[in-house]
GUTI-788389 format. One record per residue (C-alpha): residue number from 0; residue in one letter; x, y, z. Coordinates in Angstrom, 2 decimals, padded with zeros to 5 digits. Example, Ala and Ser with C-alpha at 12.3 -4.5 7.8 and 13.67 -1.06 7.14 Angstrom:
! residues 2
(site 0; "A"; (012.30; -004.50; 007.80)),
(site 1; "S"; (013.67; -001.06; 007.14)),
***
This chain:
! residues 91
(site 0; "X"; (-019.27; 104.33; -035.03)),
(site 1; "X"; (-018.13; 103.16; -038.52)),
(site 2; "X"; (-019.06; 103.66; -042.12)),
(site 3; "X"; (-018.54; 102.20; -045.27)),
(site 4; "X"; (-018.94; 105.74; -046.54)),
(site 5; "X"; (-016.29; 108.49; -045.93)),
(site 6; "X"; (-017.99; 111.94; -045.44)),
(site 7; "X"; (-016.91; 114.29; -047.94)),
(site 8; "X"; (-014.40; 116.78; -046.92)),
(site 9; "X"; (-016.95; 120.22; -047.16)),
(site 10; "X"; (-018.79; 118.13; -044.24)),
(site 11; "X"; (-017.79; 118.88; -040.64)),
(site 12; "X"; (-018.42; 116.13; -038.02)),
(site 13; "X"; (-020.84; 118.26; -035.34)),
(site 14; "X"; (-021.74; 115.46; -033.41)),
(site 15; "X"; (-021.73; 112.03; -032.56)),
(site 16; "X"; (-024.64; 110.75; -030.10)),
(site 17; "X"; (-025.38; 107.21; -028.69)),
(site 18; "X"; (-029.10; 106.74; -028.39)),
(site 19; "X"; (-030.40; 106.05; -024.99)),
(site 20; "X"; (-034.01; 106.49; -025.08)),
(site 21; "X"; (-036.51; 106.70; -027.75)),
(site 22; "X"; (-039.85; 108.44; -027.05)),
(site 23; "X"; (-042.89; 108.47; -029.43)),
(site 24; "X"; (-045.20; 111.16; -030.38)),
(site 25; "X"; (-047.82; 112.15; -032.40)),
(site 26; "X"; (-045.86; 111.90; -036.26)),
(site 27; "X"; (-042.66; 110.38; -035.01)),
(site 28; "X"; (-039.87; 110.23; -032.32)),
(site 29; "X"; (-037.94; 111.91; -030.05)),
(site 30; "X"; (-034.28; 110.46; -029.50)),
(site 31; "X"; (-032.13; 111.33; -026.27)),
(site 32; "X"; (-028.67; 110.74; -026.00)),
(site 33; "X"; (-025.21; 111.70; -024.78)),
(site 34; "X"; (-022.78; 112.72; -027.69)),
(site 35; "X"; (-018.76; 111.65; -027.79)),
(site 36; "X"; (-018.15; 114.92; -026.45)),
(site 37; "X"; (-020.54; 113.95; -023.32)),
(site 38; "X"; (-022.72; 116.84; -024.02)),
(site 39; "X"; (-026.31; 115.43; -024.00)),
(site 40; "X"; (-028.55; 115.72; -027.21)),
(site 41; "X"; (-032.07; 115.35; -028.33)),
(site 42; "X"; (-032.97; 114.59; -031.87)),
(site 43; "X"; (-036.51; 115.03; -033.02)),
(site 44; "X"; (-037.70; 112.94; -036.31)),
(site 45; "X"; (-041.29; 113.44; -037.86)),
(site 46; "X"; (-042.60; 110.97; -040.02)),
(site 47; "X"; (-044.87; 112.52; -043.10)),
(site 48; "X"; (-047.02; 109.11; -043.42)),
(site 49; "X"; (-049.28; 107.74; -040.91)),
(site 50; "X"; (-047.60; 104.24; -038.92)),
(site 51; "X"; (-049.41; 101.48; -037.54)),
(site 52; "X"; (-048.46; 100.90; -033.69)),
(site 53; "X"; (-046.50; 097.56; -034.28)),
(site 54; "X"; (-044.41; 099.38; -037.19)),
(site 55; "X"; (-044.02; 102.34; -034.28)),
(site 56; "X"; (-043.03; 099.90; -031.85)),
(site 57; "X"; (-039.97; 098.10; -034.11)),
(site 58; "X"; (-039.22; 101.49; -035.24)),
(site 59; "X"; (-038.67; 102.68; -032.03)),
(site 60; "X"; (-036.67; 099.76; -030.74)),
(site 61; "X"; (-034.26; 100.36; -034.09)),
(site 62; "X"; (-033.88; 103.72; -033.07)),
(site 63; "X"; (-033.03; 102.57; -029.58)),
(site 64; "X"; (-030.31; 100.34; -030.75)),
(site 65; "X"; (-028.54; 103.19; -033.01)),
(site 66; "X"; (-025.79; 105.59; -032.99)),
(site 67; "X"; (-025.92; 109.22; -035.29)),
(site 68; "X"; (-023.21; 111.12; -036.83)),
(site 69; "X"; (-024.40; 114.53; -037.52)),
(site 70; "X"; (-022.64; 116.24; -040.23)),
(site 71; "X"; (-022.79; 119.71; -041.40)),
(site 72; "X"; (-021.90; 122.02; -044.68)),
(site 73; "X"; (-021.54; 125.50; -044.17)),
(site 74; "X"; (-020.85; 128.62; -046.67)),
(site 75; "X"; (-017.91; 129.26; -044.63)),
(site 76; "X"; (-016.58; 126.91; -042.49)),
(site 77; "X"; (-016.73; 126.91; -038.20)),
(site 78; "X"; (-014.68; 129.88; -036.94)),
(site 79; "X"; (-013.76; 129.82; -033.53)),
(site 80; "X"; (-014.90; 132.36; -031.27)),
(site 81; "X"; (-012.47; 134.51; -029.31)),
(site 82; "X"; (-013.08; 135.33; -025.86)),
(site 83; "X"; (-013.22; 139.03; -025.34)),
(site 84; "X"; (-010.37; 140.28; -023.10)),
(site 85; "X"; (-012.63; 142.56; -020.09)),
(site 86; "X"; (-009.57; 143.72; -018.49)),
(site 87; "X"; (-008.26; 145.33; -022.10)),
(site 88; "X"; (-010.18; 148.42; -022.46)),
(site 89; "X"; (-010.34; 151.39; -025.01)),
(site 90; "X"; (-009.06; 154.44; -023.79)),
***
């Protein structure tokens, strides 16, 4: 995935998900796909004005076709978390 538009350093890259299937619903779509890091993902995208079924219909096959980066900005950025050592107890 490329884009004209380098993310700005206080954004993290979370994810980045192919779509494979795009399901409508009631106000929008649900989007399935499997992530670069092979985990699988669902994205879920209401719409706040009412679409006719041919817009829903090339909507959905746009959505089909695409790939999402998902960035995030945090107060404090990701900290790893460390596994806690059972066999080390307090005495």
């Amino acid at each position: 995935m490329t884009t004209a538009n380098q993310p700005d350093q206080d954004y993290v890259n979370v994810a980045e998900v192919e779509i494979d299937a795009v399901h409508p619903g009631r106000s929008g779509f649900t989007l399935l796909g499997r992530g670069r890091d092979r985990a699988d993902y669902r994205l879920e995208m209401e719409l706040e004005m009412p679409v006719d079924q041919r817009t829903r219909t090339v909507l959905a096959e746009l959505l089909a076709q695409s790939e999402w980066r998902i960035l995030r900005r945090a107060p404090q950025p990701f900290r790893p978390k460390r596994p806690t050592d059972a066999s080390r107890s307090v005495k």
